[in-house]
C-alpha positions as a Markdown table, in Angstrom:
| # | Residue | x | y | z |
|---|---|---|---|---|
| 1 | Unk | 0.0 | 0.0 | 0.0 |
| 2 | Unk | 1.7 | 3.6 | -0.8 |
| 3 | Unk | 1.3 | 6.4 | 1.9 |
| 4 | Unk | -0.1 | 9.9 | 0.3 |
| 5 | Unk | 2.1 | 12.3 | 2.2 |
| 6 | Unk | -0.3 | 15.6 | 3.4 |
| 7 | Unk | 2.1 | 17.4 | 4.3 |
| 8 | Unk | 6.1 | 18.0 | 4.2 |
| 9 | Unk | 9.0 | 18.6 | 6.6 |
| 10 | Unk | 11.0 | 21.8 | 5.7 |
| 11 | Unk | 14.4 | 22.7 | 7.7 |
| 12 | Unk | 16.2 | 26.1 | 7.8 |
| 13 | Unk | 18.5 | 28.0 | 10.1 |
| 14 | Unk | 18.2 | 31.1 | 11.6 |
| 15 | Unk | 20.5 | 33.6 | 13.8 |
| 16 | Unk | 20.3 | 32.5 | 17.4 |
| 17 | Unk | 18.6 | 36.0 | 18.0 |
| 18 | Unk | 16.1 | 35.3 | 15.6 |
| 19 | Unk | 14.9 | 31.7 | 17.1 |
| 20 | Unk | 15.1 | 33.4 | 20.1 |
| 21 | Unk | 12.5 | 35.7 | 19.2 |
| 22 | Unk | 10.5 | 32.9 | 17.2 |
| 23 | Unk | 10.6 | 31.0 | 20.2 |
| 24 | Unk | 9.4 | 33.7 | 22.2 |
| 25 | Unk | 6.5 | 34.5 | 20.4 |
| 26 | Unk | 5.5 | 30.8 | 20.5 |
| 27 | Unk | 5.2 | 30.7 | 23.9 |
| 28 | Unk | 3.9 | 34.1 | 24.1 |
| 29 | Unk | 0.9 | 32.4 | 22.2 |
| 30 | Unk | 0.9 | 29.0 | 23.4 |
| 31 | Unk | 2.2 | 27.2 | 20.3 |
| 32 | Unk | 5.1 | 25.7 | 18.5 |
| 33 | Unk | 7.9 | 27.3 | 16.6 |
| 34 | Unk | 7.0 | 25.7 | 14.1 |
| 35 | Unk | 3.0 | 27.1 | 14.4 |
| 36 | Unk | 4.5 | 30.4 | 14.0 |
| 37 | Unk | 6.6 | 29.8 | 11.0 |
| 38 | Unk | 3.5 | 28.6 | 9.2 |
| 39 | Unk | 1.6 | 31.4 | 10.8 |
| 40 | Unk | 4.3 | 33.6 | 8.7 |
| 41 | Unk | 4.0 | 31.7 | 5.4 |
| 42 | Unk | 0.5 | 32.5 | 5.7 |
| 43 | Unk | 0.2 | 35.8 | 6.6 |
| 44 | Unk | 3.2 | 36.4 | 3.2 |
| 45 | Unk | 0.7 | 34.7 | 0.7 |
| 46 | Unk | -1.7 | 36.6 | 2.3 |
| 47 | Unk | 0.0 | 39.8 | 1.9 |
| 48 | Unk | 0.8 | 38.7 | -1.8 |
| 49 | Unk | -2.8 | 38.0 | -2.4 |
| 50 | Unk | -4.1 | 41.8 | -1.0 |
| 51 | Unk | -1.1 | 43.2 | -3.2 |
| 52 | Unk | -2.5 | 41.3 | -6.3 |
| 53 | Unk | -6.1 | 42.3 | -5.2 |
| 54 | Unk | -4.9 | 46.1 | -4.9 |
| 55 | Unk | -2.5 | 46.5 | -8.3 |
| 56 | Unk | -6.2 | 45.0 | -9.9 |
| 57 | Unk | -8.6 | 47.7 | -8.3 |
| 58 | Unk | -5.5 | 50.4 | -8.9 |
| 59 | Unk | -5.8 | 49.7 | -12.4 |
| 60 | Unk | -9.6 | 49.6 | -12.9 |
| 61 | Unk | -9.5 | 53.3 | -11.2 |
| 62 | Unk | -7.1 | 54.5 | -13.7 |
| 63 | Unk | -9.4 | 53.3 | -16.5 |
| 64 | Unk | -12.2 | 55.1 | -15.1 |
| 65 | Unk | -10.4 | 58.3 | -14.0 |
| 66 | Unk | -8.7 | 58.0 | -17.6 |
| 67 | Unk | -12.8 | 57.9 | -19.3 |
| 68 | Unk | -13.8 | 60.5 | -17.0 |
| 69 | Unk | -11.1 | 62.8 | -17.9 |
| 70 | Unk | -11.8 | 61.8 | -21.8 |
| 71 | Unk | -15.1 | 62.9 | -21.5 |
| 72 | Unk | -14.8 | 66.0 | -19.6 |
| 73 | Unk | -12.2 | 67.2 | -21.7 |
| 74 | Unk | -13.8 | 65.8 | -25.0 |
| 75 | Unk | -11.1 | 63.9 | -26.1 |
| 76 | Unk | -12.0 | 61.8 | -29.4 |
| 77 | Unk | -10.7 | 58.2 | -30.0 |
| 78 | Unk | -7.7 | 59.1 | -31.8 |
| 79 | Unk | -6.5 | 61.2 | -29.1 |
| 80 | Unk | -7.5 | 59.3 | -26.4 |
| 81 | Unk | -5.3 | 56.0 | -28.1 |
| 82 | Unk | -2.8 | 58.7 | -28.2 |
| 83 | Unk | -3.1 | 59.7 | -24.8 |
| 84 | Unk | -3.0 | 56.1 | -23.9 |
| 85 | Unk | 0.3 | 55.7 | -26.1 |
| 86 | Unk | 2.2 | 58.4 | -23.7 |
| 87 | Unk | 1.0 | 57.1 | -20.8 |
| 88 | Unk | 2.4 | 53.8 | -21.4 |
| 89 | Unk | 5.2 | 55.3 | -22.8 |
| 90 | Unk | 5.3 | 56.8 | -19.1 |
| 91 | Unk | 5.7 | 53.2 | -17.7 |
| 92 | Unk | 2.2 | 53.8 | -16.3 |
| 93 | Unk | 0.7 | 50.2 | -16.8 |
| 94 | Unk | -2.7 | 50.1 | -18.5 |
């Protein structure tokens, strides 16, 4: 019979100051050192996952600002793809 493995072992070093404070915090809140280390990896994907969410809704509200501002200054569609154009050109990402 072959064993599914659920779950994997990973080993890394750290500065004594730093597993001193990792081990701190674990008993701070009642868990392992290794509870906090994947506390950590969740809290980075996390963090990716918001930065992803954010560069997404950043983007929609420069398309909208960018139509507003089209249509209050009565831009027609060869200037606004002109407009767009320099703004990448910028390095503004559309």
């Amino acid at each position: 019979m072959i064993k599914k493995e659920t779950s994997k072992a990973v080993t890394t070093r750290f500065p004594v100051q730093d597993y001193l404070k990792l081990q701190q915090e674990a008993e701070r809140i009642g868990c392992t050192i290794a509870d906090v280390v994947r506390n950590a990896w969740c809290n980075h994907q996390q963090h990716n996952e918001l930065k992803q969410q954010l560069l997404i809704i950043e983007q929609r509200q420069r398309k909208s600002t960018f139509e507003m501002l089209c249509a209050v200054v009565g831009l027609q569609a060869d200037e606004r793809k002109q407009a767009i154009e320099h703004l990448q050109g910028l390095g503004i990402k559309w």
